[in-house]
N, C-alpha and C positions, 0 to 999 in steps of 0.2 A: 867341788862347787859348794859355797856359802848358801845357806837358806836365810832369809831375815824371818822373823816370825811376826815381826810386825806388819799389822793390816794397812791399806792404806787408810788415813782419815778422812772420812766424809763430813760434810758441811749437815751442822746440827740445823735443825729445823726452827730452833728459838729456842731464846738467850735463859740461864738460866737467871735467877735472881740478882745476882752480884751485875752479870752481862747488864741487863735491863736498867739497872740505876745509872749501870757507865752512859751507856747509850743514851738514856734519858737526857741525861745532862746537858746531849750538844742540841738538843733541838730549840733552845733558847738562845745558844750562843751565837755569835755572828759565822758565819762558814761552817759552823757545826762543828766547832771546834771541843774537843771534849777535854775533861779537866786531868789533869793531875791529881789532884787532891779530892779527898768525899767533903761533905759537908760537915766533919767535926776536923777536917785539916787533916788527916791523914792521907799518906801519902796512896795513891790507887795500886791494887797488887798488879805487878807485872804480868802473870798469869793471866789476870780478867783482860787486860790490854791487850797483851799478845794471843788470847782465842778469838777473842772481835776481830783483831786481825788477820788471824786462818778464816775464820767463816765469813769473810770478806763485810762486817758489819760496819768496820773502821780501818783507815789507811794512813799511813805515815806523812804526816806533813809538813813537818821537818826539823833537821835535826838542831837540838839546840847544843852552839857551842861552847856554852858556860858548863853545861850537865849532859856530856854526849851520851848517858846512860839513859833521862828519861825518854821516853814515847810520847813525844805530842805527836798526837793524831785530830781525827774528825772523821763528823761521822760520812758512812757512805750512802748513798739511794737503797741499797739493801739492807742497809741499819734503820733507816728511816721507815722503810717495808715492815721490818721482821718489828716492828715497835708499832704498826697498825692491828698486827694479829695477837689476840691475845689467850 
């Protein structure tokens, strides 16, 4: 029998810095839609996107079929939560 040694992952308690800018972003947008891009144009890492979307901050909203590789998302009711506490 296989052991995994990985633990399972638990939902962080709040965003670390990078998280916090992403999230910020959709509370302006319409839907709360969050960007792509930061505000010098670069592209947003995939990483800060896909942990918003483990810790349930941000949810997939859909897929684009010109770039099926980005993540447009928005934010969630949990996102908008963990962005009250500071």
């Amino acid at each position: 029998m296989t052991e995994t040694l990985e633990q399972p992952r638990t939902k962080r308690s709040a965003p670390s810095a990078a998280q916090r800018r992403y999230l910020e972003r959709g509370l302006a947008e319409p839907g709360g839609k969050l960007p792509l891009f930061d505000k010098h144009g670069q592209r947003i890492k995939d990483q800060t996107i896909r942990s918003c979307i483990k810790n349930g901050w941000a949810k997939r909203w859909y897929r684009n079929p010109i770039k099926p590789d980005w993540l447009v998302c928005k934010l969630t009711a949990s996102g908008r939560d963990v962005l009250k506490v500071k």
